[in-house]
Every structure is written in C-alpha cells, then in structure tokens.
KOLMAR-807524 format. One record per residue (C-alpha): residue number from 1; residue in one letter; x, y, z. Coordinates in Angstrom, 2 decimals. Layout:
residues N
<figu pos="NUM" code="A" X="X" Y="Y" Z="Z"/>
...
This chain:
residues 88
<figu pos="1" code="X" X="0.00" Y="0.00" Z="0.00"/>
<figu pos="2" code="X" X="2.55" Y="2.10" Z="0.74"/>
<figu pos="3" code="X" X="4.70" Y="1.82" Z="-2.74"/>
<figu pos="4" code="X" X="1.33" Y="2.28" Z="-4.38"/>
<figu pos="5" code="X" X="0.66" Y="6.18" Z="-2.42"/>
<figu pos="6" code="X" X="4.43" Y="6.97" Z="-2.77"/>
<figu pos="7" code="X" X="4.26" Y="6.07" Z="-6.90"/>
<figu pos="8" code="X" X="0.91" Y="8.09" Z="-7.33"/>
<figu pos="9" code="X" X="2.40" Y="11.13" Z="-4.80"/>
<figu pos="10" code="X" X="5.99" Y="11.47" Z="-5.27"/>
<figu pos="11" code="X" X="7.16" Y="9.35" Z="-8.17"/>
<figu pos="12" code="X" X="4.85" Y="10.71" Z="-11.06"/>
<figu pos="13" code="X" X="4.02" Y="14.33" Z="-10.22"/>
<figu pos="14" code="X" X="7.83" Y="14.47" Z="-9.64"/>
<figu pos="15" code="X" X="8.92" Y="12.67" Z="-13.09"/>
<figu pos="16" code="X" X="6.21" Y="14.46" Z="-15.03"/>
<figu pos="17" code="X" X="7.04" Y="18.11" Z="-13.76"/>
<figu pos="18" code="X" X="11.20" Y="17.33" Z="-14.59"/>
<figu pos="19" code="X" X="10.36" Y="16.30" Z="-17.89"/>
<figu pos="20" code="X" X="8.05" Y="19.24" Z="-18.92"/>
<figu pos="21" code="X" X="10.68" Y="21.16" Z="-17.09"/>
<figu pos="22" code="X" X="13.65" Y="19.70" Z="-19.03"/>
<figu pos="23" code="X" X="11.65" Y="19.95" Z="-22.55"/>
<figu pos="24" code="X" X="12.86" Y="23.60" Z="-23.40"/>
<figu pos="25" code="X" X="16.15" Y="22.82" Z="-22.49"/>
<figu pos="26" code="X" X="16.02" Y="20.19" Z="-25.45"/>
<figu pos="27" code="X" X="14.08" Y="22.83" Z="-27.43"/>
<figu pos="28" code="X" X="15.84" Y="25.66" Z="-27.76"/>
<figu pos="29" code="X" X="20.08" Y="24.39" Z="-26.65"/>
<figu pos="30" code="X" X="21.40" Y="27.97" Z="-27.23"/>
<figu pos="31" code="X" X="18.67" Y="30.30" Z="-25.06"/>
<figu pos="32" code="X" X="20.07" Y="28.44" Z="-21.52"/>
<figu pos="33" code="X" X="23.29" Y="30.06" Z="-20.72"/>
<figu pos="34" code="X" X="25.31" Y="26.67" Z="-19.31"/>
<figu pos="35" code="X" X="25.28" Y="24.87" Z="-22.87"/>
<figu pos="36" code="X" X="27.51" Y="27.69" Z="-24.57"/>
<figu pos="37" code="X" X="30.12" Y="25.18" Z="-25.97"/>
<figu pos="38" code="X" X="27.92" Y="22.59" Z="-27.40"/>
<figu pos="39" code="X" X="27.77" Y="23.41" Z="-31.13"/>
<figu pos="40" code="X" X="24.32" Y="25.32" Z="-32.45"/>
<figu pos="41" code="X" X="24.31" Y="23.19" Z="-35.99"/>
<figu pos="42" code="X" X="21.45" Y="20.72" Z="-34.52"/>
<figu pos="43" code="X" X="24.33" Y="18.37" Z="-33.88"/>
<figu pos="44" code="X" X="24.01" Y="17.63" Z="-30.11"/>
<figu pos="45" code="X" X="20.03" Y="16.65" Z="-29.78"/>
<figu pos="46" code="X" X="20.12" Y="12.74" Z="-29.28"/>
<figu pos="47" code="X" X="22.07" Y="14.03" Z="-25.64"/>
<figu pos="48" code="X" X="19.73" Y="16.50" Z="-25.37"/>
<figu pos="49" code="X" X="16.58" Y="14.21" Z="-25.95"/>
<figu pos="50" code="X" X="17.87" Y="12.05" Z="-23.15"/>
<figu pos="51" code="X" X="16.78" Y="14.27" Z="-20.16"/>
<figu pos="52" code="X" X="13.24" Y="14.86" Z="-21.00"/>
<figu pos="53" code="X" X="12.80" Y="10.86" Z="-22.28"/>
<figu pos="54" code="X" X="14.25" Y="9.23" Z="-19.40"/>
<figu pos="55" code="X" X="11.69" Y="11.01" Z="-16.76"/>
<figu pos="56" code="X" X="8.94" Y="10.32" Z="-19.42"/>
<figu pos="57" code="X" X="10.21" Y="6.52" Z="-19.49"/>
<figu pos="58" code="X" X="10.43" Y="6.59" Z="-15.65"/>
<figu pos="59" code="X" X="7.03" Y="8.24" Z="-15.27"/>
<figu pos="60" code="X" X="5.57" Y="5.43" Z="-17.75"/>
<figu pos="61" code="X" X="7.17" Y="2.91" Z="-15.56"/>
<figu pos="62" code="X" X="5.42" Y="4.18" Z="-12.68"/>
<figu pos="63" code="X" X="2.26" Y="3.76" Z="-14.33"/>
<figu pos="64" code="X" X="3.19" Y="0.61" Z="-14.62"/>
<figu pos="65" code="X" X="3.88" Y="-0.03" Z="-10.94"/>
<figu pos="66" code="X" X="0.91" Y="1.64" Z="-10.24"/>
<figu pos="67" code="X" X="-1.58" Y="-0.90" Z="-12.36"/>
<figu pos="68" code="X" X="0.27" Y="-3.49" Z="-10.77"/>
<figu pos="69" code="X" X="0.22" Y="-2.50" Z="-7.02"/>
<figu pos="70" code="X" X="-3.65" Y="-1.63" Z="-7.72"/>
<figu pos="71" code="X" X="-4.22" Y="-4.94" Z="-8.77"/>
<figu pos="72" code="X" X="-2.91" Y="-6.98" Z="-6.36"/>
<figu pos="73" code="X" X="-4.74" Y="-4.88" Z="-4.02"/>
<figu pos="74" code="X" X="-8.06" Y="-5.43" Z="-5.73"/>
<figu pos="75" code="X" X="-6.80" Y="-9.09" Z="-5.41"/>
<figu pos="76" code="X" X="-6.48" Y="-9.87" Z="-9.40"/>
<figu pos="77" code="X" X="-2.97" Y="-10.17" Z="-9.42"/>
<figu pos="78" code="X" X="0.20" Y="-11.02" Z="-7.17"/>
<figu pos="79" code="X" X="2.49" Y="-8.90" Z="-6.27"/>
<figu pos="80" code="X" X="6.01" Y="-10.35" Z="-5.13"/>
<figu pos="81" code="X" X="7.76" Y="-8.92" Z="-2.58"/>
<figu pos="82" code="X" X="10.78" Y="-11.67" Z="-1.59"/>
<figu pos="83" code="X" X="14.23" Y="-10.78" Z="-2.80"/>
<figu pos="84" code="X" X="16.66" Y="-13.91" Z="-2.29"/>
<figu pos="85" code="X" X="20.13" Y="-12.55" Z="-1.83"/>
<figu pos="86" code="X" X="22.56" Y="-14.26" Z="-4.09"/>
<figu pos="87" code="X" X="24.97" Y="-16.34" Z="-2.89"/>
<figu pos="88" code="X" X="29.33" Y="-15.29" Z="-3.89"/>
C-alpha cells in the first residue's frame, strides 16, 4: 500500500514536472546560458533528448507499478515482494 501512495504522490508528479521542465532545455540548446560550448548546428540533440525521455520513461514505468500494485490490491494479481540474496 505504501509503494502504491508513494508512486501516485511522489514518483509521477515528480517525473512528469522534470520532464516538462527539461523539454525547453532540449528545445531551444542555445537560449540556456550553461550549454555555450555545445555546437548550435542541430548536432548535439540525441544528448539532449535524453533528459526529458528518461523522466517520461520513468514516469511510464510508474504507471506501470501503479496498475500493478492496484491490482494486487483489488486481489487480481500477485504482487512479489521476496528478494533472495545471491549467494558469492
């Protein structure tokens, strides 16, 4: 229950607000001040992109966690919890 309110709370309001935040920074590369030498010729958006679509990937994995959690609390699915620590 608890990984279920801290997913819906925390997790996606948190991932959703960095990756609208982090979208004009892939926009527009030459308005921020901090990204002078990176070159202006369109060359440097794949490292750019990766900001914004890794909290978009994260928030879409939270939706994930959060179907899942929600169904094993309605009691249509199970929802493992054991971790079995490997042996060296």
């Amino acid at each position: 229950m608890a990984g279920l309110i801290g997913t819906v709370l925390f997790l996606l309001p948190t991932m959703t607000l960095l990756a609208y935040f982090s979208w004009p920074l892939f926009k527009n590369p030459g308005r921020s001040g901090n990204f002078r030498a990176m070159p202006v010729d369109g060359s440097c958006w794949p490292v750019l992109l990766q900001v914004p679509l890794g909290f978009g990937l994260l928030a879409l994995q939270g939706v994930s966690e959060t179907i899942k959690r929600a169904a094993a609390l309605h009691g249509d699915g199970r929802f493992e919890t054991h971790y079995e620590r490997l042996v060296q």
